[in-house]
Steps between C-alpha positions, in 0.01 A plus 500: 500500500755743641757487750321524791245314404728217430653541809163485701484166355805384577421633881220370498638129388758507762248568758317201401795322483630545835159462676447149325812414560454617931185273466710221429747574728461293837815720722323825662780734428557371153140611468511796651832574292326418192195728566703784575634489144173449328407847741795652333381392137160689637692786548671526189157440305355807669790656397477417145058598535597838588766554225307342221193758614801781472498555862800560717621194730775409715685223676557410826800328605408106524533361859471184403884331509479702885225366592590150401781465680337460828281193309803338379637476849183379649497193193842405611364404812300256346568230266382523148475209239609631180248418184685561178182568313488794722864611487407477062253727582729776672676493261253566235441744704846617450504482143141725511660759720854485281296558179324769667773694583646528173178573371476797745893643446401461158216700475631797746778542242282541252281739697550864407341685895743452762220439735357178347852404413629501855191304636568224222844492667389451838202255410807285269714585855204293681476234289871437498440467872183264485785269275741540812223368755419207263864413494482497894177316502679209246788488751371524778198214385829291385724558770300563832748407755809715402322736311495800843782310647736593263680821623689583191168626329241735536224388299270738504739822465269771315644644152 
């Protein structure tokens, strides 16, 4: 199995991750949050088709911590209960996206055209992001009240 194909798989594992874990998932934008990352893992598996066919591909910037901000603001309005089996699962989720990061930074220093190596970068750069929403999810799912209302933060701040 090469690279990509490895990396299909672990695309495609994500994706099945996050939509089981939207399924289970009661809050609306928690699911909708949680979809919109398995759409990203979509996007990074096509990614990883056309390179392991030697094909040319490309990445578009992720919308997905802009988009979420507007969902975040509409769950404050609301109350959530917090389920810590859930909160384990972000961040398993975490610890998926962490590990694929480093797998990703890894491999684009190893790769020898600047092409592929930049669009490991970006799709590591994406992941790291992914980790950054999960982190918001957690706090937000732990601390629902204070979490907006805090004016010294920024939460969602892109990198």
């Amino acid at each position: 199995m090469n690279i990509y194909e490895f990396a299909m798989q672990m695309e495609k594992d994500g994706e099945t991750f996050y939509r089981n874990l939207a399924a289970k998932v009661s809050n609306l934008g928690l699911k909708n949050i949680l979809n919109m990352l398995a759409e990203d893992e979509v996007k990074h598996y096509g990614i990883f088709a056309k390179l392991s066919m030697s094909q040319n591909a490309d990445l578009s910037d992720t919308e997905v911590l802009t988009r979420t901000r507007n969902i975040f603001r509409q769950m404050s309005e609301s109350s959530l209960n917090p389920d810590i089996g859930e909160v384990e699962l972000y961040r398993e989720a975490q610890r998926m996206e962490e590990k694929s990061e480093r797998f990703y930074l890894e491999k684009s220093n190893q790769e020898k055209e600047p092409e592929r190596k930049n669009l490991l970068r970006q799709i590591a750069s994406e992941e790291k992001k992914h980790y950054f929403l999960l982190e918001n999810i957690i706090n937000f799912v732990l601390r629902p009240k204070t979490w907006l209302e805090n004016a010294e933060f920024n939460h969602l701040d892109e990198y």
